[in-house]
SENUTI-436426 format. One line per field, with one value per residue (C-alpha): z, x, y; residue number from 1; residue in three letters. Coordinates in Angstrom, 2 decimals, padded with zeros to 5 digits. Layout:
BEGIN
up	Z, ...
east	X, ...
north	Y, ...
num	NUM, ...
residu	ALA, ...
END
This chain:
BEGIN
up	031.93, 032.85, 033.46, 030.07, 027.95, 025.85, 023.67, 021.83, 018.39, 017.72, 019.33, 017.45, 014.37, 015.25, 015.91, 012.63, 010.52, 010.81, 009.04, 006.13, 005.54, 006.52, 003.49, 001.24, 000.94, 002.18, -001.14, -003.18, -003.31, -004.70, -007.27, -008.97, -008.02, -010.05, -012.88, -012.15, -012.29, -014.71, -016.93, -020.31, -022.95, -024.97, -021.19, -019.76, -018.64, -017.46, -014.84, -013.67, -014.59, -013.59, -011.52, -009.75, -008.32, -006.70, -004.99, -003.99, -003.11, -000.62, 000.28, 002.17, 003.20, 005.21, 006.68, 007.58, 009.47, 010.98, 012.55, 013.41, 016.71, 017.94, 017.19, 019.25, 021.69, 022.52, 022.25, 024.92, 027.40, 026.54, 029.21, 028.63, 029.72, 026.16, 026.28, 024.75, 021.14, 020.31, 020.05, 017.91, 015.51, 016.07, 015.31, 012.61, 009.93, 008.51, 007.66, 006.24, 003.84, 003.02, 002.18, -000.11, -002.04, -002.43, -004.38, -007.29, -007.91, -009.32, -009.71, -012.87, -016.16, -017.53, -017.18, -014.63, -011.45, -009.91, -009.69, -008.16, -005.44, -004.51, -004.78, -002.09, 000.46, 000.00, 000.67, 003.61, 005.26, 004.46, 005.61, 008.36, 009.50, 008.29, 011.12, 013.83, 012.66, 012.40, 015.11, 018.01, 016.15, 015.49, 019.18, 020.33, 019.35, 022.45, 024.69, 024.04, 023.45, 025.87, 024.95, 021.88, 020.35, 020.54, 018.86, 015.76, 015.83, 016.11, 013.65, 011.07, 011.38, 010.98, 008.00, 006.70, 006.77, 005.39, 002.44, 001.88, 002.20, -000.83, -002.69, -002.69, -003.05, -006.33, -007.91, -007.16, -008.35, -011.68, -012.22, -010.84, -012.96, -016.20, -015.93, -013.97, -013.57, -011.02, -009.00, -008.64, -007.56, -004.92, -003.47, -003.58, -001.32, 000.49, 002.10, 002.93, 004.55, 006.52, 007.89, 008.70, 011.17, 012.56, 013.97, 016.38, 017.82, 018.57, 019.72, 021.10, 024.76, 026.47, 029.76, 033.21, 032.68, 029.96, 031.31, 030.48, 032.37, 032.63, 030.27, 031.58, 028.97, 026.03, 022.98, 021.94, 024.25, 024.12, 020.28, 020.52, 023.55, 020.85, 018.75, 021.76, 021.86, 019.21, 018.12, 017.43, 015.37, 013.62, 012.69, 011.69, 009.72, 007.56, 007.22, 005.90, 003.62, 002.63, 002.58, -000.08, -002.51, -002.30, -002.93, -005.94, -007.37, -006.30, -008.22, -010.99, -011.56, -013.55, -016.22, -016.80, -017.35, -020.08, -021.44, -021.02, -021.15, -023.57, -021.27, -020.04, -016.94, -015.00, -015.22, -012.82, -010.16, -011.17, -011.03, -007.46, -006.57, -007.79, -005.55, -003.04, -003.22, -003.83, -000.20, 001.15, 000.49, 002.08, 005.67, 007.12, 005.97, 007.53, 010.46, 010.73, 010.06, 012.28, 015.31, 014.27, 013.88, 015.09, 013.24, 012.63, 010.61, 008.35, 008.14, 006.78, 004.28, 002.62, 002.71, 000.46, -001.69, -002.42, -003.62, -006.16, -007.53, -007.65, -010.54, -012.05, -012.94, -015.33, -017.82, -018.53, -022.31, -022.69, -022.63, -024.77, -023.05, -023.27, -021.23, -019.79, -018.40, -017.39, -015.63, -014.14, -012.67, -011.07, -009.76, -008.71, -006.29, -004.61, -002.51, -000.75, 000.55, 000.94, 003.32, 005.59, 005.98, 006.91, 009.34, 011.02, 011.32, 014.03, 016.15, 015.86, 017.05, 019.83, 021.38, 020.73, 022.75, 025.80, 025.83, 025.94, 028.84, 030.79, 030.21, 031.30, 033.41, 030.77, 028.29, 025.29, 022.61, 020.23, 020.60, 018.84, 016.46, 015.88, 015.09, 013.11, 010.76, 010.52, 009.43, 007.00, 005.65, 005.00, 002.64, 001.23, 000.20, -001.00, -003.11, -005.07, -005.40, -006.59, -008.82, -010.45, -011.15, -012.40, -015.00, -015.76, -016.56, -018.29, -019.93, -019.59, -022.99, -025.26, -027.03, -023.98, -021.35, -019.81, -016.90, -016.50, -016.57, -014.24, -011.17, -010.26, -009.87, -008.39, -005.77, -005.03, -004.69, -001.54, -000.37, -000.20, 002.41, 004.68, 004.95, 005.79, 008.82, 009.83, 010.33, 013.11, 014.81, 017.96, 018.84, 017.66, 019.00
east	010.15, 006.92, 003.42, 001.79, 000.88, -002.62, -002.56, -005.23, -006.66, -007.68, -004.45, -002.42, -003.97, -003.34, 000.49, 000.54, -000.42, 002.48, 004.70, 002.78, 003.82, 007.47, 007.48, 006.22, 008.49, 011.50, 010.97, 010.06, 012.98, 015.28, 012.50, 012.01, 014.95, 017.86, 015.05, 013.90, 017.54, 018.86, 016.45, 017.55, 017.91, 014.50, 012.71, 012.62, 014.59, 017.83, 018.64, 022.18, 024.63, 023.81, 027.31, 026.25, 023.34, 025.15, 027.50, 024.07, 022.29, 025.30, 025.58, 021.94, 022.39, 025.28, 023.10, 020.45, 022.90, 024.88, 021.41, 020.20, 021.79, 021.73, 018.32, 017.97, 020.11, 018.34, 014.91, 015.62, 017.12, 014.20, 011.53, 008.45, 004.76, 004.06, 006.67, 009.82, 009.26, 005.61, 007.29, 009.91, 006.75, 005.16, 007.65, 009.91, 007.14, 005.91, 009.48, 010.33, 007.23, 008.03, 011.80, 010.41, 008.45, 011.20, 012.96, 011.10, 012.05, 015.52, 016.37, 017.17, 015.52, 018.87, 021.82, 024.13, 025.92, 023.91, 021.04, 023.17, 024.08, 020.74, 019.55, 022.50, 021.33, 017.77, 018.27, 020.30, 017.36, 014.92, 016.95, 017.80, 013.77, 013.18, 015.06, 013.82, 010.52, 011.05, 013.43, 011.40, 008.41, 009.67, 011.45, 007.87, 007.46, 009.45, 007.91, 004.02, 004.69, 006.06, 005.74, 006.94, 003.84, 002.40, 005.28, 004.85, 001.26, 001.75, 005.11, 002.34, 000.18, 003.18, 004.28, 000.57, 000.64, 003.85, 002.87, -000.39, 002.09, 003.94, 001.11, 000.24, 003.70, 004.25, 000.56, -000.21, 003.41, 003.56, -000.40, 000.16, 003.30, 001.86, -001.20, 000.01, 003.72, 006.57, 005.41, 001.88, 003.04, 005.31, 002.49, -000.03, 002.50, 003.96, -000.23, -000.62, 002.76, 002.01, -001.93, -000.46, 001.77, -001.30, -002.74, 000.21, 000.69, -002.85, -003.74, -000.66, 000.42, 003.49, 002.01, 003.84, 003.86, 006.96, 009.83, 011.87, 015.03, 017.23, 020.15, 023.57, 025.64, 027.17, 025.76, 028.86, 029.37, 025.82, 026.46, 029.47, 027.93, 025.07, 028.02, 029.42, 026.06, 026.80, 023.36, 022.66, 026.05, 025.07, 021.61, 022.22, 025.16, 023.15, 020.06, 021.81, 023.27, 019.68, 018.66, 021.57, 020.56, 016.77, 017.77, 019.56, 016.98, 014.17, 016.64, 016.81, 013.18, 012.47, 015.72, 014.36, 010.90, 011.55, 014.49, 014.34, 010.24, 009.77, 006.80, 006.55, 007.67, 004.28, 004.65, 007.62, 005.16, 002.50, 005.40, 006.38, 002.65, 002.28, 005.46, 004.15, 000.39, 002.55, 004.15, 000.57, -000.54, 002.71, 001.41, -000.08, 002.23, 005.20, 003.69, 002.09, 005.57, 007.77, 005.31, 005.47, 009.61, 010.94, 012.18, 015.14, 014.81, 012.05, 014.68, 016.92, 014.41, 013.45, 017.13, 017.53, 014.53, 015.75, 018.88, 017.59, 015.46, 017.64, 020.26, 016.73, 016.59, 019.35, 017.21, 015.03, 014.81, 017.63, 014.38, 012.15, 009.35, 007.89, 010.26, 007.53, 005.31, 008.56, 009.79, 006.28, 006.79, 009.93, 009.53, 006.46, 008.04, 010.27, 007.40, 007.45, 010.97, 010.25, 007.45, 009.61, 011.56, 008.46, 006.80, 010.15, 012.90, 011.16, 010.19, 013.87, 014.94, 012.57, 014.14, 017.69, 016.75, 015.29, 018.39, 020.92, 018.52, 019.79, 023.30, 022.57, 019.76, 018.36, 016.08, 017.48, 015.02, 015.78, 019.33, 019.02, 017.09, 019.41, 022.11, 020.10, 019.58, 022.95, 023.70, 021.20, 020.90, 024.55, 023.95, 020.54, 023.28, 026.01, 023.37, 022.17, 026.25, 026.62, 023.67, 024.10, 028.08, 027.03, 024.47, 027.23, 030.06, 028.41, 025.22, 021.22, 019.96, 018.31, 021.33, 023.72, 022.17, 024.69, 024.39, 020.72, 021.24, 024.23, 022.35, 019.93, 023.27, 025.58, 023.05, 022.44, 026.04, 026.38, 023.31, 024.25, 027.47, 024.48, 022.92, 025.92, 026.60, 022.90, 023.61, 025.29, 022.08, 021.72, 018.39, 016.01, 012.48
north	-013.39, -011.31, -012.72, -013.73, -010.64, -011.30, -008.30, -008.90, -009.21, -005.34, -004.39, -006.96, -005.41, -002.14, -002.68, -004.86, -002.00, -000.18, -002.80, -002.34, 001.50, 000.01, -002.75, -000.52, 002.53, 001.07, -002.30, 000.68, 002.03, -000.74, -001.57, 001.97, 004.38, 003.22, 002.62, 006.17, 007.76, 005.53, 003.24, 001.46, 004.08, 004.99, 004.03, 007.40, 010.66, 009.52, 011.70, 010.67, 007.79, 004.37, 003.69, 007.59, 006.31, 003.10, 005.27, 007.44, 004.09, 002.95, 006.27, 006.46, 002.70, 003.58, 006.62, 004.05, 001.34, 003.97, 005.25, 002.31, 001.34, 004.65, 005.16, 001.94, 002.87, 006.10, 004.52, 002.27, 004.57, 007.41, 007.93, 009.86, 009.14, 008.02, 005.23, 004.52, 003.60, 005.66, 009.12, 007.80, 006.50, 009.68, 012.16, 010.05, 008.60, 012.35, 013.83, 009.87, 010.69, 013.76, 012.66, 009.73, 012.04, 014.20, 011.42, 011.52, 015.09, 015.70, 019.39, 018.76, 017.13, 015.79, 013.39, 015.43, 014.92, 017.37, 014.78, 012.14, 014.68, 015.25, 011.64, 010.97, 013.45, 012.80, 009.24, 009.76, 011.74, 009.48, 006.33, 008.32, 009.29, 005.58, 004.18, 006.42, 005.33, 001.51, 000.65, 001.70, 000.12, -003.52, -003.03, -003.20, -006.69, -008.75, -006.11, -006.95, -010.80, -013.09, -016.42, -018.94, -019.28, -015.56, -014.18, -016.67, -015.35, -011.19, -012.00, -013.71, -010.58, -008.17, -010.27, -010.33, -006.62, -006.22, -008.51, -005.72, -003.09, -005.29, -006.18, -002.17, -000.94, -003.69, -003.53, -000.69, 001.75, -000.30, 000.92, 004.47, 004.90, 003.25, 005.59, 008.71, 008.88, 008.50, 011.19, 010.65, 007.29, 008.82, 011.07, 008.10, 005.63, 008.03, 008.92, 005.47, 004.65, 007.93, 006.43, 003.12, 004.32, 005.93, 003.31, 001.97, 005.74, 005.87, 002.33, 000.39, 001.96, 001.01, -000.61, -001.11, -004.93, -004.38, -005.83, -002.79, -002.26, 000.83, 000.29, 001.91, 001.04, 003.69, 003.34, 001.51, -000.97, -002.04, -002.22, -004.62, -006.61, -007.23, -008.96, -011.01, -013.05, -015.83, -017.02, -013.05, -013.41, -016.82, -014.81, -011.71, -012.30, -014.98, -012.97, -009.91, -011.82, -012.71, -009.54, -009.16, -011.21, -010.24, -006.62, -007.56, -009.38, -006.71, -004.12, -006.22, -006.88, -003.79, -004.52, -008.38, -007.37, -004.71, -006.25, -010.16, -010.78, -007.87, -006.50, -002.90, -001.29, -001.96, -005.28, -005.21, -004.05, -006.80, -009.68, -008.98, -008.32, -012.08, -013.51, -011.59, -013.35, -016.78, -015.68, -014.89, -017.60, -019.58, -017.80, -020.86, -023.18, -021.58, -020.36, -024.24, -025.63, -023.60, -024.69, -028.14, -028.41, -025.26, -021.63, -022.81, -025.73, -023.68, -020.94, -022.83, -024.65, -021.24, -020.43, -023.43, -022.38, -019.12, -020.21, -022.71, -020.05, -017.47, -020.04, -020.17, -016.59, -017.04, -019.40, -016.65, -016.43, -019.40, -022.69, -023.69, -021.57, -018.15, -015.54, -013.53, -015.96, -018.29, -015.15, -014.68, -018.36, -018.10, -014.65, -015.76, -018.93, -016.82, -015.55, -019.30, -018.30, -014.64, -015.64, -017.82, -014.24, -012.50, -014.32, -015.82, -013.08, -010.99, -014.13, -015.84, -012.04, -012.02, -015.11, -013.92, -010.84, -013.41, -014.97, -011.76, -011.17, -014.39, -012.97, -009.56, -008.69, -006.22, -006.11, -004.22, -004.76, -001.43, -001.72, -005.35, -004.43, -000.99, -003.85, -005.97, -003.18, -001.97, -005.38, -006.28, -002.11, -002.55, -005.20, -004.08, -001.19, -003.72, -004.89, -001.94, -001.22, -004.17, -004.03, -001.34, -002.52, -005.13, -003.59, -000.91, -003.35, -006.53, -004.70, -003.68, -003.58, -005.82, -006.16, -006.51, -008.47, -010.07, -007.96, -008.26, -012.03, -012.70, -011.26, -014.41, -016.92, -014.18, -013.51, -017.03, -017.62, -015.25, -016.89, -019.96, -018.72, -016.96, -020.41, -022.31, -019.47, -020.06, -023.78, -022.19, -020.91, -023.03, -022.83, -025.58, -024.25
num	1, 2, 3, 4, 5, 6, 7, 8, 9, 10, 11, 12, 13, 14, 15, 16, 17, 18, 19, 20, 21, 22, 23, 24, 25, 26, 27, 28, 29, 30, 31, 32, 33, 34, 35, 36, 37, 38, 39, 40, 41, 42, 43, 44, 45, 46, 47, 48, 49, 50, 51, 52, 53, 54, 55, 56, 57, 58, 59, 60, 61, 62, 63, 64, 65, 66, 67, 68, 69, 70, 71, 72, 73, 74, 75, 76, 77, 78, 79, 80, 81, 82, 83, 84, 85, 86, 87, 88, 89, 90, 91, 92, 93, 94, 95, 96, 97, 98, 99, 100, 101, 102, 103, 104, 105, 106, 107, 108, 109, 110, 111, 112, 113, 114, 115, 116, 117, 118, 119, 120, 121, 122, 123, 124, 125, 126, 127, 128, 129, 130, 131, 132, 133, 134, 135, 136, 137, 138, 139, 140, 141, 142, 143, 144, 145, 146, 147, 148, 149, 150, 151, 152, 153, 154, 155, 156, 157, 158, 159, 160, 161, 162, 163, 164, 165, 166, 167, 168, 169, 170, 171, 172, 173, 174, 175, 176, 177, 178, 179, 180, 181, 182, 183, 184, 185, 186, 187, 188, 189, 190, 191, 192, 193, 194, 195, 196, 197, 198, 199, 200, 201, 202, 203, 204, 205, 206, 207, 208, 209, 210, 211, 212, 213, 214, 215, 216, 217, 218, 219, 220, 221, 222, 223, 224, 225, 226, 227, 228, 229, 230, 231, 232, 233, 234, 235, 236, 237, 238, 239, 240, 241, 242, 243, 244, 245, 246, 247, 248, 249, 250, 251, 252, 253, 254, 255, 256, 257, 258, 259, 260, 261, 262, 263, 264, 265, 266, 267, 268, 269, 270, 271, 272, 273, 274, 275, 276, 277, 278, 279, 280, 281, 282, 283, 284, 285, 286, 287, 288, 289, 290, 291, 292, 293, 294, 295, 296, 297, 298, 299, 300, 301, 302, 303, 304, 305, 306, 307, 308, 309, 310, 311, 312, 313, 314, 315, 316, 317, 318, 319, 320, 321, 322, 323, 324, 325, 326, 327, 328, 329, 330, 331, 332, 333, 334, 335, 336, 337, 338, 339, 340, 341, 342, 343, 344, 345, 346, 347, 348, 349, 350, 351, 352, 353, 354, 355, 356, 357, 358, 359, 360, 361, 362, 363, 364, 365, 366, 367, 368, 369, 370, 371, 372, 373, 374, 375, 376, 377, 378, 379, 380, 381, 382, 383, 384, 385, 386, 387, 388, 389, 390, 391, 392, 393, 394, 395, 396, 397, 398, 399, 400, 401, 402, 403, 404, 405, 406, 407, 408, 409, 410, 411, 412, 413, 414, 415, 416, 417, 418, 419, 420, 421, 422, 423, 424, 425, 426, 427, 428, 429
residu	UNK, UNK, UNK, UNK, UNK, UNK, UNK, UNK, UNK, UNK, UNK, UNK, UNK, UNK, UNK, UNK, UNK, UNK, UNK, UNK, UNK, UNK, UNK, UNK, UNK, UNK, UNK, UNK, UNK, UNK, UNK, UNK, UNK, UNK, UNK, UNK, UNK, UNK, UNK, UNK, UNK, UNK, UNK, UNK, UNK, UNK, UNK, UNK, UNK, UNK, UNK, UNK, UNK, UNK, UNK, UNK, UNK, UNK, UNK, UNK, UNK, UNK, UNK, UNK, UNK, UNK, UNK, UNK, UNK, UNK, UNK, UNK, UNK, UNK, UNK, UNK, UNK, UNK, UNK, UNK, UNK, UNK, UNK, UNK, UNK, UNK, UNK, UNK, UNK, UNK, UNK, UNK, UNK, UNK, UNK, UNK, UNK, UNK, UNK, UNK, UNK, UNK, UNK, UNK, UNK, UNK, UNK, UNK, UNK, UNK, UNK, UNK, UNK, UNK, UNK, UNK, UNK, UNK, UNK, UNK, UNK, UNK, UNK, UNK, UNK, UNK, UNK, UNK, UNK, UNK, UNK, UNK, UNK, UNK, UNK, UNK, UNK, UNK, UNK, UNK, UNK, UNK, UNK, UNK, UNK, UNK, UNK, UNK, UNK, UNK, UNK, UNK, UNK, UNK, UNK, UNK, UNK, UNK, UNK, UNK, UNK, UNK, UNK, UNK, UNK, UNK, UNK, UNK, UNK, UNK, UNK, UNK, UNK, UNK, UNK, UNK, UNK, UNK, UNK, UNK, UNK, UNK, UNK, UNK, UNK, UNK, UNK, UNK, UNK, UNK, UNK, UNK, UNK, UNK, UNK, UNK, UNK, UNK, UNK, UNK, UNK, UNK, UNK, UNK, UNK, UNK, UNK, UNK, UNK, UNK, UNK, UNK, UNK, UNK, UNK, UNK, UNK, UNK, UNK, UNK, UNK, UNK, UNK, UNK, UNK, UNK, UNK, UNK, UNK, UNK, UNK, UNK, UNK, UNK, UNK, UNK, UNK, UNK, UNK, UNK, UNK, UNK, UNK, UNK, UNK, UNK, UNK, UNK, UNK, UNK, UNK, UNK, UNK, UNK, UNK, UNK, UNK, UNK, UNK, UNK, UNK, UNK, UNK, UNK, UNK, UNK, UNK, UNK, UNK, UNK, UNK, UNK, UNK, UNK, UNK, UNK, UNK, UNK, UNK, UNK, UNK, UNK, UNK, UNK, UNK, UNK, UNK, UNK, UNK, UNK, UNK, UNK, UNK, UNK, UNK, UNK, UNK, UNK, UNK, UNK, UNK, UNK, UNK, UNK, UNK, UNK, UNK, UNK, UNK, UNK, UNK, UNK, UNK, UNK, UNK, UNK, UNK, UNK, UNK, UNK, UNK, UNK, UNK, UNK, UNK, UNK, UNK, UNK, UNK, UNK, UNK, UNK, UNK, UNK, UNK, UNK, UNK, UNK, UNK, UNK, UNK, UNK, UNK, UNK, UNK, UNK, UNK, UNK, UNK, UNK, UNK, UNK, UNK, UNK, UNK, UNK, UNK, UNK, UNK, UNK, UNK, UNK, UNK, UNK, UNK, UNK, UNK, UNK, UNK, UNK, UNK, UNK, UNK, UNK, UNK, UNK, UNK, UNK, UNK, UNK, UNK, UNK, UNK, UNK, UNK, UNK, UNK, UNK, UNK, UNK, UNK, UNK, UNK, UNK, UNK, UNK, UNK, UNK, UNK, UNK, UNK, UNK, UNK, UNK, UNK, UNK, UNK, UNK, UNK, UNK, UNK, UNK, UNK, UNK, UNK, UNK, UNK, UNK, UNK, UNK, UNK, UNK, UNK, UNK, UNK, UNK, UNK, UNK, UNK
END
């Protein structure tokens, strides 16, 4: 390992920033689009069939993970005097704005294939620009950071700007689209995601004390050698499986507030806006308790969490107790496990990518974080598949819900096998 790196608190900051533009488009999307295309009927145009936009959903997914570790595989072998991972930032986060935006407007105002069509491409450039964007950005992190402790610290200020970029991206789309529309909304999130990435291209520079190594390998053996290092396996595998189930539920949100709690659309945006203040507020505490006993055994605790909240969502409207402010509560405590996600996946990554450099003399920071994403993108896609299946097959509507209500334990189900891989994880600290 290199000498100590002290970054800084301005520069800390300023690399921070960017992972609020990345939280807020890319949770933004499985909140409002198959709503947008396809809402309950009497909700809104519907613009193309509800099992359409899955297919278009796993369509730009697979886009995304396919990207992902050839993005990172590029961005580590690149060499220019601005660095390896700025001109990625530089040159990917306008046309990713510009290809969110782009969402919002169908060709056509009516229920036809057409419309699915275009929502497929259009998400497959913007998942594409989203990864050269984001990969070289997080890769950034075991670069700048060297030690155990400093990476819990910059990973708690990337997770405190990612939970802004939330708290916009939720309060702020349900206001924009109760008062303005979808596409004002679009234009409004799309400007800020663009300025945060700002601040990283301008401020961060890739210095000569990065222990950056030239990387020989083709982009697919570098790939599977990823694979061949078991507590990378044991990790990913169990957090894209979290990633699974939070998709679902994020997909979801819109359907059980306008259906099961009886409140408007809006109020999908305000819900997740309060799990993500409840997750906010659970900063200190994780990044307290994963000093004092280790990432791993707080990883798995929030594993546990999320689970037992997810059955929960199922007894929406079935107690003695008012649905929407019950379903306020429980959406609201699955920003305690949500935060555990936040603050700990880049620093348990960080030490996976020390460790692959005991086994191989390089570091290959972009290239694990390529992989990581075509893991857990793959199941953020498997989710809004299966999402939308779901709310094709067993119901939407006030009066079928069934499908609406089946989510909450279905996800939780696959959860629970991602935390009984992660028991796998070896490493305590």
């Amino acid at each position: 390992m290199d000498k100590e790196k002290n970054l800084g608190l301005f520069k800390s900051l300023a690399y921070s920033s960017g992972n609020l533009g990345s939280l807020l488009v890319s949770q933004l999307i499985p909140m409002w689009i198959v709503f947008f295309y396809a809402p309950p009927e009497g909700k809104g145009i519907i613009y193309a069939p509800i099992i359409f936009v899955g297919y278009a959903m796993l369509f730009g997914r697979i886009v995304d993970a396919i990207a992902d570790p050839l993005i990172g595989y590029f961005s580590d072998k690149h060499r220019s005097r601005f660095g390896r991972r700025i001109p990625f930032i530089a040159l990917g986060a306008p046309f990713l704005v510009v290809a969110w935006t782009l969402l919002f407007y169908p060709p056509v105002a009516d229920k036809v294939m057409g419309n699915a069509l275009y929502l497929a491409v259009v998400l497959g450039f913007f998942w594409f620009f989203f990864t050269v964007t984001v990969a070289p950005y997080l890769a950034l992190l075991p670069e700048i950071t060297s030690t155990h402790r400093q990476r819990i610290n910059l990973s708690t200020y990337l997770a405190s700007f990612g939970i802004l970029g939330l708290f916009i991206a939720f309060l702020g789309s349900g206001y924009l689209i109760d008062q303005f529309g979808f596409r004002v909304m679009a234009i409004v999130m799309g400007g800020i995601t663009l300025v945060s990435f700002c601040f990283p291209v301008i401020f961060i520079r890739e210095t000569s004390w990065s222990s950056a190594k030239e990387v020989t390998l083709s982009p697919f053996k570098a790939l599977t050698q990823c694979f061949k290092n078991k507590p990378f396996l044991y990790y990913v595998s169990a957090t894209g499986i979290f990633f699974l189930g939070f998709g679902m539920v994020t997909g979801v949100v819109p359907f059980m507030v306008t259906v099961l709690m009886g409140a408007t659309a809006g109020w999908a945006g305000y819900a997740l806006g309060i799990m993500m203040a409840v997750a906010a507020l659970s900063f200190p505490l994780i990044n307290y308790s994963a000093k004092r006993f280790g990432k791993r055994v707080v990883y798995i605790t929030v594993f546990g969490l999320f689970i037992f909240f997810l059955f929960l969502l199922a007894t929406i409207g079935k107690l003695p107790f008012s649905p929407f402010y019950y379903g306020l509560f429980i959406v609201a405590m699955l920003g305690i496990p949500v935060s555990g996600l936040l603050v700990l996946q880049n620093a348990i990554i960080a030490d996976v990518i020390d460790y692959d450099e005991t086994l191989t003399g390089f570091r290959r920071e972009a290239i694990y974080f390529g992989a990581n994403g075509l893991i857990t993108k793959i199941a953020i896609g498997i989710s809004m598949f299966a999402l939308t299946q779901l709310l094709h097959h067993f119901g939407k509507t006030i009066e079928e819900p069934l499908g609406i209500i089946i989510v909450g334990p279905i996800a939780g189900i696959i959860t629970f096998i991602g935390l009984i891989i992660f028991l796998k994880y070896p490493f305590k600290k």
